[in-house]
C-alpha positions as a Markdown table, in Angstrom:
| # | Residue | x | y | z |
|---|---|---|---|---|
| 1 | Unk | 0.0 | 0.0 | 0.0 |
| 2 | Unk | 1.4 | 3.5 | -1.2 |
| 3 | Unk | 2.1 | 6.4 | 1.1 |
| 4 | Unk | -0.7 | 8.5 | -0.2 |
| 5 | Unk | -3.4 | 5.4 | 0.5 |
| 6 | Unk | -2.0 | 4.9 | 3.8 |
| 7 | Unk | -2.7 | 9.3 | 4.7 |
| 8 | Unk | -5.7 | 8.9 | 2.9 |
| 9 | Unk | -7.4 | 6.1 | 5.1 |
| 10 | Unk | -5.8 | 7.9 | 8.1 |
| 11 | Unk | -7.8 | 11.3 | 7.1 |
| 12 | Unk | -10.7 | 9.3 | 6.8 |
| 13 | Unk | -10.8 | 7.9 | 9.9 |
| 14 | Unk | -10.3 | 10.9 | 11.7 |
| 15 | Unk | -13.3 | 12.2 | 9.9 |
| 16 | Unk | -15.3 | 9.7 | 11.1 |
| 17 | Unk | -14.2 | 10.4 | 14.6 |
| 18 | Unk | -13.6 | 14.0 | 14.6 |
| 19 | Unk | -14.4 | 14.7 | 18.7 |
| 20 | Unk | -12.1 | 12.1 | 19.4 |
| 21 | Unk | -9.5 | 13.4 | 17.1 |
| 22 | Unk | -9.6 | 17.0 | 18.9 |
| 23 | Unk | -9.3 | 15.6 | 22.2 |
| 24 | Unk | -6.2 | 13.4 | 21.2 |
| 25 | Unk | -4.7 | 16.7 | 19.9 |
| 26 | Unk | -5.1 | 18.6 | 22.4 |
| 27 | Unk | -3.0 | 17.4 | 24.3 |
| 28 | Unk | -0.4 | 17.8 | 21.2 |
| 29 | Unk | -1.6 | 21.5 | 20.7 |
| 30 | Unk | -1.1 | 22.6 | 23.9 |
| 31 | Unk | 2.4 | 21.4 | 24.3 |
| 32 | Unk | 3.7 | 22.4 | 21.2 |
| 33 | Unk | 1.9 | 25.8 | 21.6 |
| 34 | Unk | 3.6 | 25.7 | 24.9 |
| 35 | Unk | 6.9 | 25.5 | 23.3 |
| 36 | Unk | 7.0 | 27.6 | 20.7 |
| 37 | Unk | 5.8 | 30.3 | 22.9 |
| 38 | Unk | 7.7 | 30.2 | 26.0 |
| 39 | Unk | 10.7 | 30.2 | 23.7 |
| 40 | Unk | 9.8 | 32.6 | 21.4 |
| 41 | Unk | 9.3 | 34.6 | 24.7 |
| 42 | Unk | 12.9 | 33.4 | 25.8 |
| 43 | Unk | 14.2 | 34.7 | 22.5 |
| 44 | Unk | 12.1 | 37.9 | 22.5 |
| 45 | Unk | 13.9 | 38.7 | 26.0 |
| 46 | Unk | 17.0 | 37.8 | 24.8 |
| 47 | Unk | 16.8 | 40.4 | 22.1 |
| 48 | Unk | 15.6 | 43.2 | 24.3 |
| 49 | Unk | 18.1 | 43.1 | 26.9 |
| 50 | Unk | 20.8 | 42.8 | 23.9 |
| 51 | Unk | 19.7 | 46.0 | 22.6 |
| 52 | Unk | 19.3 | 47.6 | 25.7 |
| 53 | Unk | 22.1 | 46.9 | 26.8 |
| 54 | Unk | 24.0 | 47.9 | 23.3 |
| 55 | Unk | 21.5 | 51.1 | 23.4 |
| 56 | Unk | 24.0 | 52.1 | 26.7 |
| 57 | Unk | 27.0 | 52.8 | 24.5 |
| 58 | Unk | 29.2 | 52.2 | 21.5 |
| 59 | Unk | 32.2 | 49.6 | 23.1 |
| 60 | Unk | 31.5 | 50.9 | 26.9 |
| 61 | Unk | 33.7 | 50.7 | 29.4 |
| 62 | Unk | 31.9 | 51.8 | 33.4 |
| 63 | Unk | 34.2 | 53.1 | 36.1 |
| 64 | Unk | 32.6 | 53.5 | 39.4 |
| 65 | Unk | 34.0 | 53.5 | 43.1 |
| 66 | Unk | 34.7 | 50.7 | 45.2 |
| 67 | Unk | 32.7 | 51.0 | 48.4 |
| 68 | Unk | 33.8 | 53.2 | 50.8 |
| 69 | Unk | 36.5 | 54.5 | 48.9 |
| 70 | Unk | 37.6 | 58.4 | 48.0 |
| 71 | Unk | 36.2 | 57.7 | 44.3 |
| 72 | Unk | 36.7 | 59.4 | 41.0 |
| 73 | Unk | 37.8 | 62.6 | 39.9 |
| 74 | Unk | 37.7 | 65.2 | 37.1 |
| 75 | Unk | 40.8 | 64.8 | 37.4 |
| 76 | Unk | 41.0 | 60.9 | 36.6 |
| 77 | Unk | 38.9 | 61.7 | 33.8 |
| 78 | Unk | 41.2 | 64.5 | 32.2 |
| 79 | Unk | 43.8 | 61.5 | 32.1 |
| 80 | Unk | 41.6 | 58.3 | 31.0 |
| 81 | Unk | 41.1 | 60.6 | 27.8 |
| 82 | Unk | 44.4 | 60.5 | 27.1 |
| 83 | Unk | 44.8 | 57.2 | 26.7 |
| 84 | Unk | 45.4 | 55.4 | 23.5 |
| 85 | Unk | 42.4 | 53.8 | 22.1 |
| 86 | Unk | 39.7 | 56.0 | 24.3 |
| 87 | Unk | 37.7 | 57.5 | 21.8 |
| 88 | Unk | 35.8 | 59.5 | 24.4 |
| 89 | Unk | 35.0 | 59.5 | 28.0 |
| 90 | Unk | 32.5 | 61.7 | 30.1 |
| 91 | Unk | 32.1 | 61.5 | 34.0 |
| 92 | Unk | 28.6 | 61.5 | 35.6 |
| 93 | Unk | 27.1 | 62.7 | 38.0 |
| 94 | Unk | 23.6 | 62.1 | 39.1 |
| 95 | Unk | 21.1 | 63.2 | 41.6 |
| 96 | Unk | 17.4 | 63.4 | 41.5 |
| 97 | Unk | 15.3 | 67.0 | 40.9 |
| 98 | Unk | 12.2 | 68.5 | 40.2 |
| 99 | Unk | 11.8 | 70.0 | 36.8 |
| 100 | Unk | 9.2 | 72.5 | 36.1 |
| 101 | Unk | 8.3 | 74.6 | 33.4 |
| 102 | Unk | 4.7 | 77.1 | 33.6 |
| 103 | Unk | 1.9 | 74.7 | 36.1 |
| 104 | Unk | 3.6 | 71.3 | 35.0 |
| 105 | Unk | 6.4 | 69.2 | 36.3 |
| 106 | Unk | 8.1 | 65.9 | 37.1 |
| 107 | Unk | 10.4 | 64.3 | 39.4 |
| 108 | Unk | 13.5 | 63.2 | 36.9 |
| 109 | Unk | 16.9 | 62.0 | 37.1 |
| 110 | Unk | 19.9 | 65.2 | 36.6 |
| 111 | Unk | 22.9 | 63.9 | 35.0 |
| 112 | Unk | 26.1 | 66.2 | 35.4 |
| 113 | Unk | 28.4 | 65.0 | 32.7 |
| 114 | Unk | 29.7 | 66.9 | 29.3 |
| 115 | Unk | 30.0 | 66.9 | 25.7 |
| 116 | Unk | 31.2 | 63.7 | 25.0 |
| 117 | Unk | 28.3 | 62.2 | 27.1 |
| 118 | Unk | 26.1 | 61.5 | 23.4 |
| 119 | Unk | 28.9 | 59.9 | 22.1 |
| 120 | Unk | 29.7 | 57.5 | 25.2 |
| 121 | Unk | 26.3 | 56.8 | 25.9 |
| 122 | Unk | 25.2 | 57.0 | 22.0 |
| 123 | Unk | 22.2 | 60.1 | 22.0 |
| 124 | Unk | 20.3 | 61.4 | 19.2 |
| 125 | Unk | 19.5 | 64.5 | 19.3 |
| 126 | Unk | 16.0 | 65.3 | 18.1 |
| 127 | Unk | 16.0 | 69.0 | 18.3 |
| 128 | Unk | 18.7 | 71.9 | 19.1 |
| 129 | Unk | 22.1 | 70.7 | 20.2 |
| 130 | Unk | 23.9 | 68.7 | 23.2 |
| 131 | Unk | 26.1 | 70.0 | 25.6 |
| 132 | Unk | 29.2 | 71.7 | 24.2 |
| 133 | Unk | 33.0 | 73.1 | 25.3 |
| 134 | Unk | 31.3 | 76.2 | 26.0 |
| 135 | Unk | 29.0 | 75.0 | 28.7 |
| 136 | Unk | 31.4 | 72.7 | 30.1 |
| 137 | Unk | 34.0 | 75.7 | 30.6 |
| 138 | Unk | 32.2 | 78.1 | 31.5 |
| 139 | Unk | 29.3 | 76.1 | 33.7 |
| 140 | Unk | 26.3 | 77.7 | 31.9 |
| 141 | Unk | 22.7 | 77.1 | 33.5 |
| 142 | Unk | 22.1 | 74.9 | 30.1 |
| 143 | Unk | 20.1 | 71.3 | 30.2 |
| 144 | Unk | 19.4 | 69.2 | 27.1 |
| 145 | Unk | 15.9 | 67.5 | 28.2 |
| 146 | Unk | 15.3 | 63.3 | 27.7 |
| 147 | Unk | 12.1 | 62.2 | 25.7 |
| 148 | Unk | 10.2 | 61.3 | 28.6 |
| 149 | Unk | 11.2 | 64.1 | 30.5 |
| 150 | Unk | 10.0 | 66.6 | 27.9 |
| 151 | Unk | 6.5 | 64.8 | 27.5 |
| 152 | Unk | 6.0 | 64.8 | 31.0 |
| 153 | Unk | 6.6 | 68.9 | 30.8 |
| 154 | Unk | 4.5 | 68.9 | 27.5 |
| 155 | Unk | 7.3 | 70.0 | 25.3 |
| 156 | Unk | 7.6 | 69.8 | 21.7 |
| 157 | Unk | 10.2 | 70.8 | 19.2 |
| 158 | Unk | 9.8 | 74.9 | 19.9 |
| 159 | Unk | 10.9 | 74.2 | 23.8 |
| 160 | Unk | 14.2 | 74.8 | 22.3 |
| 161 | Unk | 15.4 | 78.2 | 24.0 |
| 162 | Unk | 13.2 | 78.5 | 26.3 |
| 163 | Unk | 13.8 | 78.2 | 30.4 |
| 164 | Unk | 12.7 | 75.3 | 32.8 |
| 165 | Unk | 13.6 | 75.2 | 36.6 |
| 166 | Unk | 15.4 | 72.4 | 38.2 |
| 167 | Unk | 14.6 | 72.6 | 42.1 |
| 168 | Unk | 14.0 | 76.2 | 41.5 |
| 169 | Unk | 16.8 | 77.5 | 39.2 |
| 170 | Unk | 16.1 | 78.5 | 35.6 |
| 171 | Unk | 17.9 | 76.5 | 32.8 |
| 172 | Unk | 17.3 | 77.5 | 29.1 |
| 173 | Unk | 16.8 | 73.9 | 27.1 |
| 174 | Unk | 19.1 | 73.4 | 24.1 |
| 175 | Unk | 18.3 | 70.4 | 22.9 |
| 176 | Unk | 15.6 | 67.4 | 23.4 |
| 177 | Unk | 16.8 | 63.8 | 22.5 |
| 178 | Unk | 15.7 | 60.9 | 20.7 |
| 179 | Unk | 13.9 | 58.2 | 22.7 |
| 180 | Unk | 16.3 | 55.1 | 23.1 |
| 181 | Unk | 13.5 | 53.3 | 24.7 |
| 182 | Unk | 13.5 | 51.9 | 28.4 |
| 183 | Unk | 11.6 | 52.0 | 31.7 |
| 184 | Unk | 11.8 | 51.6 | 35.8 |
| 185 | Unk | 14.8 | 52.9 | 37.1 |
| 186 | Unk | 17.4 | 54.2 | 35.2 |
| 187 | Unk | 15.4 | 55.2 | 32.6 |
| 188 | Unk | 17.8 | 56.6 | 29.6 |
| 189 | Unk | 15.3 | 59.0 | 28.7 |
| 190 | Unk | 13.7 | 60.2 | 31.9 |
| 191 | Unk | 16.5 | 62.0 | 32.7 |
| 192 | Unk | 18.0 | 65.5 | 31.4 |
| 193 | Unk | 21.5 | 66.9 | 31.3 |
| 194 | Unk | 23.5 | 69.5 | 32.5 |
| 195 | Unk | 27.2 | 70.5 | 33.0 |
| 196 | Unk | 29.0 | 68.8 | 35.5 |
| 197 | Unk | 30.2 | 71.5 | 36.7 |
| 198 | Unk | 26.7 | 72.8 | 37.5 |
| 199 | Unk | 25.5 | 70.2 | 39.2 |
| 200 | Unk | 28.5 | 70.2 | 41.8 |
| 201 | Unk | 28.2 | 74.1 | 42.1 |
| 202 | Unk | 24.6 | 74.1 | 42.9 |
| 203 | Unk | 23.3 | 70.4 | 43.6 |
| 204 | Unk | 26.0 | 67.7 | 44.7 |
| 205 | Unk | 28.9 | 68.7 | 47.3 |
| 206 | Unk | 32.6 | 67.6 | 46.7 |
| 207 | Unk | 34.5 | 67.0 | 44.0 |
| 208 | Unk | 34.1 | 62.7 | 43.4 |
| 209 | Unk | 32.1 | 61.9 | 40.4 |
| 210 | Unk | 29.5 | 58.5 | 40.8 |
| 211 | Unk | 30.4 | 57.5 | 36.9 |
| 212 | Unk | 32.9 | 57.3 | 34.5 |
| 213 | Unk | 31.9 | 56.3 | 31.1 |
| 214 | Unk | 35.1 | 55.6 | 28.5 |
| 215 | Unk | 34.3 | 54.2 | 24.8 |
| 216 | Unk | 36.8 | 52.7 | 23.1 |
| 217 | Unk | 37.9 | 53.2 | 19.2 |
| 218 | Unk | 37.5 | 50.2 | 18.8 |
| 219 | Unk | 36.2 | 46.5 | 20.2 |
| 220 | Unk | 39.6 | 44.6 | 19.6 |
| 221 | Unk | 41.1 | 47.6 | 22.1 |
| 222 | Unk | 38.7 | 46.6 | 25.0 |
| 223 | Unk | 41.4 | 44.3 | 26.8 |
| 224 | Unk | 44.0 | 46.9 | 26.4 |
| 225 | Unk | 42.6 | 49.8 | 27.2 |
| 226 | Unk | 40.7 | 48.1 | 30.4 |
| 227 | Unk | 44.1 | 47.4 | 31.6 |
| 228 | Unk | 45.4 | 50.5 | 30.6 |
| 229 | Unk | 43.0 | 52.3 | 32.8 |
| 230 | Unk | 43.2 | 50.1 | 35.8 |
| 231 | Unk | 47.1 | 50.6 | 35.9 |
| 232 | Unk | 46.5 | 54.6 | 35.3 |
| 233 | Unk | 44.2 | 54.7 | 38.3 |
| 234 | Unk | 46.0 | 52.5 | 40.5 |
| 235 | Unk | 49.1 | 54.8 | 40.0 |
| 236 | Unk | 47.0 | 58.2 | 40.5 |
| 237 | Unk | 45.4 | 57.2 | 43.7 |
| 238 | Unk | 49.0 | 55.3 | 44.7 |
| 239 | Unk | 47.5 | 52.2 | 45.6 |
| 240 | Unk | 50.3 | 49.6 | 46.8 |
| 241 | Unk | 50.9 | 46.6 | 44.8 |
| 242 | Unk | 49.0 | 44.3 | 47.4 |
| 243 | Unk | 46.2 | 46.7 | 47.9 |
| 244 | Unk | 42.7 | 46.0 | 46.1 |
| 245 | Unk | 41.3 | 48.5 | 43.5 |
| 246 | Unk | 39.4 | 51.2 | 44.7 |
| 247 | Unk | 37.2 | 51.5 | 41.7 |
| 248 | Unk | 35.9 | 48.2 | 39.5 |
| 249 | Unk | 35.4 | 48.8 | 35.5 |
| 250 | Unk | 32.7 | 46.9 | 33.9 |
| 251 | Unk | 33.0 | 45.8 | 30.7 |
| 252 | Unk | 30.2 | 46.2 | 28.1 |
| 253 | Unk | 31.0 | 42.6 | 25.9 |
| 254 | Unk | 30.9 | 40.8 | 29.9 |
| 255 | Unk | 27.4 | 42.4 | 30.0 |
| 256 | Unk | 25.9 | 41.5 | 27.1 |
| 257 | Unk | 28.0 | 37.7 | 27.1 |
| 258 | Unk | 26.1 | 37.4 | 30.9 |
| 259 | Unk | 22.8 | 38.5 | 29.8 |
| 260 | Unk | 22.4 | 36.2 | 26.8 |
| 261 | Unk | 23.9 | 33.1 | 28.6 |
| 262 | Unk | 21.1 | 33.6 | 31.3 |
| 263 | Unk | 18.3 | 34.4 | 28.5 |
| 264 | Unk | 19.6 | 31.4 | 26.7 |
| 265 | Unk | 19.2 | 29.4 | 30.0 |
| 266 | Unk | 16.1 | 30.6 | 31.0 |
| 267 | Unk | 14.6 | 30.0 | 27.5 |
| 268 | Unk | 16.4 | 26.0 | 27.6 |
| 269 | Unk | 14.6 | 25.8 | 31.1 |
| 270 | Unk | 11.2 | 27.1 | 30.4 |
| 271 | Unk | 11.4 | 25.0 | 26.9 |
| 272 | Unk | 11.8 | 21.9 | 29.5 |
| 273 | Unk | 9.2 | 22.6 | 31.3 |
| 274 | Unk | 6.7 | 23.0 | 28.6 |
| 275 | Unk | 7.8 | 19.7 | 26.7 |
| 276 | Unk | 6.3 | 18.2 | 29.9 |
| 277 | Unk | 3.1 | 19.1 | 28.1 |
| 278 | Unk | 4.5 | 17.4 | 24.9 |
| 279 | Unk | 4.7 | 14.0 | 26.5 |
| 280 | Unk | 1.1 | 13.9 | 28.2 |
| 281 | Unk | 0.2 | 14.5 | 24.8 |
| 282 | Unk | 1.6 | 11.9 | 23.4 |
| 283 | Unk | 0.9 | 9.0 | 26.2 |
| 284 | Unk | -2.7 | 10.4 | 25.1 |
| 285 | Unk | -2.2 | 9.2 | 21.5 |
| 286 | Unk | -1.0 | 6.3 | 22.8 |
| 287 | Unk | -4.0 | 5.6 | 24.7 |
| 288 | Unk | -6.5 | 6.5 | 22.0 |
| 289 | Unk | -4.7 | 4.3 | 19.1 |
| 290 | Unk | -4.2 | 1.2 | 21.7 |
| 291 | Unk | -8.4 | 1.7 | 22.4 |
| 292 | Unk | -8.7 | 2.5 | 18.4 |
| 293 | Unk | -6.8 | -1.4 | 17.8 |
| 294 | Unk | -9.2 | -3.0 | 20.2 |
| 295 | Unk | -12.1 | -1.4 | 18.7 |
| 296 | Unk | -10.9 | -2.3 | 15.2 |
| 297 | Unk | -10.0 | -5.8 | 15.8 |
| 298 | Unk | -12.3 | -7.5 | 13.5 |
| 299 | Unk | -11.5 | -4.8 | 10.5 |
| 300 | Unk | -7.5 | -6.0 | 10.8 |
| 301 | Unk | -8.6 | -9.8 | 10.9 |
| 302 | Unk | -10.2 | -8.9 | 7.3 |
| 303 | Unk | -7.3 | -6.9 | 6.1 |
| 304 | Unk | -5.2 | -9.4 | 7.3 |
| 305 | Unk | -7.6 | -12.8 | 5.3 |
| 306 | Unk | -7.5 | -10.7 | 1.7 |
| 307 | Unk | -4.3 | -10.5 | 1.9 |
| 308 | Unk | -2.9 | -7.4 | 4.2 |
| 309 | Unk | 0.5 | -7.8 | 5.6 |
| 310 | Unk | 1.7 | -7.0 | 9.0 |
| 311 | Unk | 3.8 | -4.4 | 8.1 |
| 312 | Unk | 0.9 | -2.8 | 6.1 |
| 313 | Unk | -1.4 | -2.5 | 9.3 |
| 314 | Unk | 1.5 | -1.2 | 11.1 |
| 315 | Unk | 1.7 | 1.2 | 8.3 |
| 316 | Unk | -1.8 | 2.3 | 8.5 |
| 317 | Unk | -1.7 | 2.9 | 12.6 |
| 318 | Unk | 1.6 | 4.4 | 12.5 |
| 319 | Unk | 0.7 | 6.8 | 9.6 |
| 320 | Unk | -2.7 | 7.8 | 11.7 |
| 321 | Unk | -0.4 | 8.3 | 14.5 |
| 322 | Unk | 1.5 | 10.6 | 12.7 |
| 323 | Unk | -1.3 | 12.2 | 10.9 |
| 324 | Unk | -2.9 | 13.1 | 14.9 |
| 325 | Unk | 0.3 | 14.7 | 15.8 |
| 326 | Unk | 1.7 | 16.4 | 13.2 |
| 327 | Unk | -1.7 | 18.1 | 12.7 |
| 328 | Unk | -1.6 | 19.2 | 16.4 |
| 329 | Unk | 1.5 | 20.1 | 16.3 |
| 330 | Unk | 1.1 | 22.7 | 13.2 |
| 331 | Unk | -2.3 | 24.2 | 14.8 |
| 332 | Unk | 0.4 | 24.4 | 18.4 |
| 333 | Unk | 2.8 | 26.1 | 16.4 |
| 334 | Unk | 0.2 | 28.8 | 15.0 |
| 335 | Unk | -1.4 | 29.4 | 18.4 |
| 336 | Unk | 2.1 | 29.4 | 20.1 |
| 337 | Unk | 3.6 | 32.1 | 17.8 |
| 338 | Unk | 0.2 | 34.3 | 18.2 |
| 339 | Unk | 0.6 | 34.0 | 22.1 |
| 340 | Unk | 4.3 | 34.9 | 22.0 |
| 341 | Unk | 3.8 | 37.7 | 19.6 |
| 342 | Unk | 1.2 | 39.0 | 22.2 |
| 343 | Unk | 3.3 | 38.9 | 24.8 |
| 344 | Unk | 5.5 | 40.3 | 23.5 |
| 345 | Unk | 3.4 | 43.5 | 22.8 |
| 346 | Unk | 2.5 | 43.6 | 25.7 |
| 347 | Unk | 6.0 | 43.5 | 27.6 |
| 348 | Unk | 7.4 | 46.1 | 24.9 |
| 349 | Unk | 9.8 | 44.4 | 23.2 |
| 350 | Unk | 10.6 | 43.1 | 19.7 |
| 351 | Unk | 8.3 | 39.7 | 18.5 |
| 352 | Unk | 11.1 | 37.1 | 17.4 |
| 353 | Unk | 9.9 | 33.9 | 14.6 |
| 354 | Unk | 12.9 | 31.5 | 14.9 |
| 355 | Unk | 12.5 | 29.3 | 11.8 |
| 356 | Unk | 14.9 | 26.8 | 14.0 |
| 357 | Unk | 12.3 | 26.9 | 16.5 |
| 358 | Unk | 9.2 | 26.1 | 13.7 |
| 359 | Unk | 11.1 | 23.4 | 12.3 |
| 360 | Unk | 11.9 | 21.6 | 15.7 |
| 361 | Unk | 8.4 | 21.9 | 16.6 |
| 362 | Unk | 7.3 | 19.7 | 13.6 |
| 363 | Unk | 10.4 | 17.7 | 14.2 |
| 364 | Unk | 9.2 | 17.3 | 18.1 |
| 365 | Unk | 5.7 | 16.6 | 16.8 |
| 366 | Unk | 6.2 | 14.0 | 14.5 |
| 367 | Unk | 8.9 | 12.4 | 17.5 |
| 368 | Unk | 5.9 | 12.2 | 19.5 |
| 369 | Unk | 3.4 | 10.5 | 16.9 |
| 370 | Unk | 6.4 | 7.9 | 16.2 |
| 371 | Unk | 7.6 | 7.4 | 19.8 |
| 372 | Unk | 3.8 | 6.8 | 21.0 |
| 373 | Unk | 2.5 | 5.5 | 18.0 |
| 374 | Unk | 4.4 | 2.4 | 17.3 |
| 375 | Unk | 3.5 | 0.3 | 20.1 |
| 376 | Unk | 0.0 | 0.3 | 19.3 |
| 377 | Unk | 1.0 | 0.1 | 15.7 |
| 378 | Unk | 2.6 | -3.4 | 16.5 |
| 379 | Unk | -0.2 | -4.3 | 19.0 |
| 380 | Unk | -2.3 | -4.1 | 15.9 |
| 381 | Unk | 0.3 | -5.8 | 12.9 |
| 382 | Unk | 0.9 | -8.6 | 15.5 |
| 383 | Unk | -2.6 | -9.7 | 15.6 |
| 384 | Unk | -3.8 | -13.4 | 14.5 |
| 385 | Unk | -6.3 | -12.6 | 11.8 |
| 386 | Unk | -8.3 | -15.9 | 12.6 |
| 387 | Unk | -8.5 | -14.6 | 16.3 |
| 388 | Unk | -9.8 | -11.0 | 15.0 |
| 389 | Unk | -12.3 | -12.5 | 13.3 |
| 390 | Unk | -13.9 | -13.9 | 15.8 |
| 391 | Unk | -13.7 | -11.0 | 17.8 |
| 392 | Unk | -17.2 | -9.4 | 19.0 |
């Protein structure tokens, strides 16, 4: 018996039995819709904290003080941009204001930093300018406004020029920029910034800075300028050879290496647990073929007296087998990707289709229909046909 004979018997007894046909997919949908989405998901996360975390600077390096110690200084930052390979480096420092403008305002994050602080941290402007040499020398009462920051305030492209407070003080807005996208704390664009210089004068004591943001030229540098800056820093604040850092520097390429190794795990792990569903699925095609052999004991005894071989009736309940969870698992795969693309609406972030992740899913599907289907298969090609006949 052909291929094609053998699919088209199994589509025919599945019409004749459609509830029964649901029910055993189920079981198949739901895992395989399970699946698809909770990986999908896995990957979607994945992707989001990649370009978040990309969206924090071109080849990044983060100096901050160790706890407890004297920290950074403008100083240190002068001589980190000296070194060979920094293409730019911009301190920061942060504290948290109110910034008003007519009857409307919001509690934001100031950033006192400089020019180079687009660059480093890779802004868009969308309107005016950033912070330049002029404002940084001088300490002008300028702020260039985040996204966020200048919706709250209901500013639009003419708020360039004009003045906003910040805890009180007027500061005329030269530039608003792009949204980079984000949310909770640390928000890249609920925040707006200022010379650094400003914020010490009129808003943060002392001369440490929290930050130190260095990007390199270029990625094969990283290593070499990382050490570079560690020896630098170790000689300005004359740490002795046996004494620990007083700063750490964290590493961009670490970050993102760290975030996609615990994506990738989480996604592995929540795959797991939703093959679980997989597997009850398939014990129920198991159950319904074995009852589907018993009930059709006498049609194999007459296969089997005009001539039906075993291996043909293994065919035929191997093929239905098959036919149950391969259909299952393409109606899984379509809810699954519909469910994943909703979530991921919903959480914000970019819908990923793996076709790897399609294509194991039908590979997973018909596993199951083979793994659970061939033991009632051979319950029903190792029947005696003079025994099936008799059956009642």
């Amino acid at each position: 018996m052909s291929l094609i004979e053998l699919v088209r018997l199994a589509f025919g007894r599945l019409r004749t039995s459609r509830l029964r046909a649901a029910l055993t997919m189920l079981g198949v949908i739901i895992g395989v819709a399970s699946v698809v989405a909770l990986v999908g998901v896995g990957q979607g996360t994945t992707a989001n904290i990649t370009s978040r975390l990309a969206g924090l600077g071109t080849n990044l390096l983060t100096i901050n003080p160790a706890n407890g110690s004297a920290g950074l200084t403008l100083d240190d930052v002068a001589a980190i941009g000296k070194i060979e390979g920094v293409a730019a480096v911009a301190p920061e420092l942060q504290t948290s204001a109110t910034v008003a403008v007519g009857t409307k305002n919001t509690s934001t994050s100031v950033i006192g930093t400089n020019s180079s602080y687009a660059f480093v941290r890779a802004y868009n402007v969308w309107q005016g300018t950033f912070l330049n040499d002029a404002s940084d020398d001088n300490n002008l009462r300028t702020v260039v406004l985040g996204s966020t920051v200048a919706d709250n305030l209901g500013l639009d492209a003419s708020a360039v020029g004009t003045l906003v407070t910040i805890n009180g003080l007027p500061f005329q807005v030269i530039g608003i920029t792009q949204p980079k996208g984000g949310s909770g704390f640390n928000d890249p664009d609920d925040q707006v910034m200022v010379p650094v210089g400003v914020v010490r004068k009129y808003f943060v004591a002392g001369d440490a800075v929290r930050t130190v943001g260095v990007s390199v030229a270029s990625v094969d540098q990283m290593a070499d300028v990382k050490a570079s800056i560690e020896a630098l820093l170790r000689d300005r604040h004359d740490l002795a050879a046996t004494a620990s850092d007083d700063f750490s520097i964290l590493d961009q390429s670490q970050l993102l290496d760290t975030a996609n190794s615990i994506a990738g795990t989480l996604a592995l792990l929540l795959g797991g647990i939703a093959s679980i569903s997989l597997i009850v699925g398939g014990i129920g095609i198991m159950n319904i073929m074995l009852v589907s052999v018993r009930e059709r004991t006498r049609e194999i005894g007459i296969r089997k007296a005009v001539g039906a071989r075993s291996r043909d009736i293994l065919a035929q309940f191997l093929i239905e087998a098959l036919t149950l969870s391969l259909i299952g698992g393409l109606i899984g795969i379509v809810i699954g990707l519909g469910a994943s693309a909703g979530i991921a609406r919903l959480g914000g972030w970019t819908f990923v289709v793996s076709p790897t992740i399609v294509a194991l899913a039908v590979l997973f599907s018909l596993a199951v229909g083979v793994i659970f289907g061939v033991w009632p298969a051979r319950q029903a090609a190792r029947l005696d046909p003079i025994s099936a006949l008799r059956w009642e």
